[in-house]
N, C-alpha and C positions, 0 to 999 in steps of 0.2 A: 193807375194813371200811366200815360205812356212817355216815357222820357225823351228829351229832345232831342233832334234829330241834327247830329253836323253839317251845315252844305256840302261841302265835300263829297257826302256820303248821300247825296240827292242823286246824285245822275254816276252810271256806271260808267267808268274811264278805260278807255276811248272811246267814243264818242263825235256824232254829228249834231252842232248846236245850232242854234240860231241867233247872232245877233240882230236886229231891228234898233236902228238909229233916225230920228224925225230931226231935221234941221233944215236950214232954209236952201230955197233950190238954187242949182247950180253944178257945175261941174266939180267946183273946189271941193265942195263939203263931200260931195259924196268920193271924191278922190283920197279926201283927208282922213274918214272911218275907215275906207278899204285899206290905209296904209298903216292906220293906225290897229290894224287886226293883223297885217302881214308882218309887222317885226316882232310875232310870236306864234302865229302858224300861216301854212300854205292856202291862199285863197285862190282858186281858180278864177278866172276871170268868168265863165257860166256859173259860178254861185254868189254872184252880185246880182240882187234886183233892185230894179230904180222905180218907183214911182211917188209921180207931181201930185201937190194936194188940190181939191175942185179948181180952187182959184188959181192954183199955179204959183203962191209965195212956199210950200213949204214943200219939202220929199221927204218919204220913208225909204232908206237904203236898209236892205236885208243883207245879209252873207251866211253862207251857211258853212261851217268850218270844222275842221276834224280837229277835235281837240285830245291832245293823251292823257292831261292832267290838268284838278283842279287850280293849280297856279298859273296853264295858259289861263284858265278860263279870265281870271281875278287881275291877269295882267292885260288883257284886251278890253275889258270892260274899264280899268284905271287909263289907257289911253284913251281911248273915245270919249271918256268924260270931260275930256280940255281940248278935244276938236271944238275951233269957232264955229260958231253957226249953232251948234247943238240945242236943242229943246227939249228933247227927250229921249232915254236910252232902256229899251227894254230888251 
């Protein structure tokens, strides 16, 4: 049987991840994940992508971010989780 595996030890560090954040649309929200990934690593302004859902009440903000260590990763995803608006964090 194969013993379990630590996150940590899921993805080789450093690394390009991806977060994907769904909350409602608007400039705020998507300003507020971008910031909320920038007080733990460098987000270039070309690796935001924005898009409205069919009807136009919600957005998936992507970033895609170099990360060097599993504790960025775990400190970006604890901010993003208390941006208002948020619905979902994958």
């Amino acid at each position: 049987m194969n013993e379990p595996v630590a996150p940590e030890e899921l993805l080789d560090f450093p690394c390009h991840y991806t977060f994907k954040a769904i909350g409602v649309n608007g400039k705020s929200f998507s300003t507020a994940i971008s910031a909320a990934a920038r007080q733990h690593a460098l987000v270039p302004q070309d690796a935001i992508h924005l898009r409205p859902s069919g009807k136009g009440n919600y957005q998936s903000v992507s970033l895609v971010v170099w990360l060097e260590n599993y504790q960025q990763l775990t400190d970006i995803y604890a901010r993003m989780k208390i941006v208002t608006g948020l619905k979902m964090l994958l």
